[in-house]
N, C-alpha and C positions, 0 to 999 in steps of 0.2 A: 608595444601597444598595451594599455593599460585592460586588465582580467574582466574590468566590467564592459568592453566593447568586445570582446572575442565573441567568435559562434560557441551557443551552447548545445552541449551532444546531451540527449535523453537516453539511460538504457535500464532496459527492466530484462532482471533476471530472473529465471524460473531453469526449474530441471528439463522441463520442455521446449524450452524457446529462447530466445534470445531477439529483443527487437531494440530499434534504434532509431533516433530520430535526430536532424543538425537542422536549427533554427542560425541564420546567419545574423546578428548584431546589428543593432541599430537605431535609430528614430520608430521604425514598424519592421521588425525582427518577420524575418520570410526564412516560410519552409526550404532549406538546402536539399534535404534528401531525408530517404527513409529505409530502413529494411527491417527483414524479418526472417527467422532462421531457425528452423527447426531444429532441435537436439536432440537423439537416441538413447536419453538417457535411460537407462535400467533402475535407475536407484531415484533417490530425493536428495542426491549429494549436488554438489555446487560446482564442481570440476569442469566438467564440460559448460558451462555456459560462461566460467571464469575466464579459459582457454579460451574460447570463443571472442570475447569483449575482449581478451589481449593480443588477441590477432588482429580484430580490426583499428582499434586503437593507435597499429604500425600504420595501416594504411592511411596516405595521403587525403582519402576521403574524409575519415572521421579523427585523425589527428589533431593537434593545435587548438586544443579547444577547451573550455569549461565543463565539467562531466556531471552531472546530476544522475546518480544509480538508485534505481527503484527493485526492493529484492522483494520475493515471493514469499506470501505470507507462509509457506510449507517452512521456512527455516529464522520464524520470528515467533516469538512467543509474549501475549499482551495479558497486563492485568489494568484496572481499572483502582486509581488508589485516591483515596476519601479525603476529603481536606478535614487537617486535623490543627487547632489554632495552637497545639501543644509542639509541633513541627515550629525551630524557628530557622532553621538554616535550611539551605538546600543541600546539605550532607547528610541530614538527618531526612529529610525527605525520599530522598535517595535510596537510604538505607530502608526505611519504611516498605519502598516498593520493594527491594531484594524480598525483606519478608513476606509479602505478597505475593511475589512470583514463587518464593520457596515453596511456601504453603501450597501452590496450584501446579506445580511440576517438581517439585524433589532436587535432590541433589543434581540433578542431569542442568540447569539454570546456575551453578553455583558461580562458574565463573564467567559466567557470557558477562556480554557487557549491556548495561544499561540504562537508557534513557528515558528521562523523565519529562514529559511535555508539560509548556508551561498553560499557565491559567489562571485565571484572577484569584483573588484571595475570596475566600469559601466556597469555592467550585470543586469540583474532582478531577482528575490529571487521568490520564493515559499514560502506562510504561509501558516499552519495548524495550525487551532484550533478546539481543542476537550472539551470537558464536563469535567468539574474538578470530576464530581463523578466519572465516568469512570475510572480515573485515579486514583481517591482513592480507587475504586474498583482492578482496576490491582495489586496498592501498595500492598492492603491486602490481597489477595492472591498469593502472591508472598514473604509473611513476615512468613518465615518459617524458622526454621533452619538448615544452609544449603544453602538455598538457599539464590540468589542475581540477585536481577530484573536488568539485565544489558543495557535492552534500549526498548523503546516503539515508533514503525515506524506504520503511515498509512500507508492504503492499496498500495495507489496508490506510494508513495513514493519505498516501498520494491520491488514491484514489479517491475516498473521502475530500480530501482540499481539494483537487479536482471539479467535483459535484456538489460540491457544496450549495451554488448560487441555484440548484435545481430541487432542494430541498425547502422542505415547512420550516420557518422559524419557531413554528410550536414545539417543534420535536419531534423524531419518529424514527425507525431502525433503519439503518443503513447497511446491506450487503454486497458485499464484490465476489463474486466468482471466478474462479481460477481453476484449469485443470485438476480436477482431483483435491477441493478443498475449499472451502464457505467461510468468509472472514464477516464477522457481523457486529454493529455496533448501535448501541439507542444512544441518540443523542438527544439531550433536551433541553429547558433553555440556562442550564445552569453549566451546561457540557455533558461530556461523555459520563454515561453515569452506569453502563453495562459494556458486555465485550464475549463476542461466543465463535470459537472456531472449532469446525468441525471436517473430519476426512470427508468426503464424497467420493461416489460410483457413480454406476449407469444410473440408480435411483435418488439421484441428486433432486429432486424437484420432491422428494418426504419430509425432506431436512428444511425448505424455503417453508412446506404447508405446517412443518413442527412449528416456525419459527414464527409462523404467520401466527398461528394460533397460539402460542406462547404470549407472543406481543398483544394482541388484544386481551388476554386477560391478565398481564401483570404492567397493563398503564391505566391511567385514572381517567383519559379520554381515549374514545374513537380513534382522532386524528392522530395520538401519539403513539396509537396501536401499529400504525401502517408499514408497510416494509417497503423499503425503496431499493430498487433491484438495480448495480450496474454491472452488466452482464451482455454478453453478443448476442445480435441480433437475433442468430441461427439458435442459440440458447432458449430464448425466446420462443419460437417458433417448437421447438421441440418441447418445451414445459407442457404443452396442453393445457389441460381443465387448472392445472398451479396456475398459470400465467395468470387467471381471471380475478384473481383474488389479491394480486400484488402491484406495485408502480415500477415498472420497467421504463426507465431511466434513457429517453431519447438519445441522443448524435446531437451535440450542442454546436449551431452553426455561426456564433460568436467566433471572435476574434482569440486563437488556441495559446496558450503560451504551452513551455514545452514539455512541461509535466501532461499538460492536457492531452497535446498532440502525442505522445508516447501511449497515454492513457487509451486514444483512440487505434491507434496501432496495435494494440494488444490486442483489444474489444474485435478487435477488425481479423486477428492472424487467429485467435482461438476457432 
């Protein structure tokens, strides 16, 4: 059977969870199943959710499939890199982000690996770089037969394409919440033009009103000031007097592809 009709498996990893989602192939791709699994992790290591995704991977349920792996932004690190007309190859661009990541974490980034998204000519680009073990980790559990690891997206990247079609075309920040960490991004209409991640606690809703107020006054309108929140419902609900001042990002009841439906499954297990 040719890679592009198989069912594709969605899974997002975090040190807390592990969820999953099989869209089955087709003309109008239907939800096959879904789960969601809590992990005991003590640390921000990747072990247990690795293990996890390679134990179900054996079973007949989520085998034989296309993998799409979505990681937590706790074990990604982003810079935001400038278009420079003096860049003419993409090895040199490349290189460019290294130094941008260097300058913004230190030697601890030297060897991850990292990617460079793409973007029109004079826009600014988003890098990510991740831990090469991580990702020899993904490889191998995902090195089954049958299966084929078809693409590895941080958090904040999926979730973003995700919500995209739920955003201002003007521009405006973008935030995803995750256990224990605030992934945030202004986009405008030229692209990503900022990028702020920060740890969070139980006073996780200081950091959305920092952010909140941050953004209106380092954008040239109102509208680009706004923060668009995707985040659980119950998240929501707990924010208080924060919630009034933000756009908390509905349940989009469109037709899900499987980044989306993963996307919803998180939103839904946190």
């Amino acid at each position: 059977m040719s890679p592009l009709w198989r069912d594709e498996v969605g899974a997002y990893l975090s040190p807390h969870r592990l969820c999953l989602v099989r869209l089955g192939r087709g003309l109008r791709p239907v939800l096959a199943a879904e789960h969601e699994e809590h992990l005991a992790a003590e640390a921000a290591g990747w072990d247990d959710a690795l293990a996890s995704l390679d134990a179900r991977l054996r079973e007949e349920a989520w085998g034989g499939a296309n993998v799409r792996v979505v990681v937590c932004n706790h074990w990604v690190r982003y810079a935001i890199v400038p278009w420079s007309a003096a860049l003419a190859s993409g090895s040199e661009r490349l290189a460019f982000a290294r130094q941008l990541l260097a300058a913004s974490f230190g030697d601890a980034v030297a060897d991850w690996t990292v990617c460079l998204a793409e973007a029109p000519p004079g826009c600014p680009r988003i890098a990510c770089a991740l831990p090469p073990a991580l990702l020899e980790s993904v490889h191998s559990a995902c090195a089954k037969p049958g299966v084929r690891l078809a693409s590895i997206h941080p958090q904040l990247i999926s979730a973003y394409n995700s919500r995209r079609h739920l955003l201002p075309t003007a521009g405006a920040w973008f935030v995803t919440l995750e256990e224990g960490l605030l992934a945030a991004a202004r986009v405008g209409r030229a692209g990503w033009d900022r990028v702020h991640a920060v740890r969070i606690g139980a006073d996780w809703t200081r950091e959305l009103r920092r952010l909140a107020t941050f953004g209106r006054l380092a954008s040239s309108s109102a509208e680009e000031g706004q923060v668009y929140v995707d985040a659980p419902q119950a998240w929501r609900e707990s924010a208080g007097e924060a919630a009034r001042t933000l756009n908390w990002l509905a349940e989009d009841d469109a037709p899900l592809t499987t980044m989306q439906r993963l996307q919803h499954v998180r939103r839904r297990a946190a």
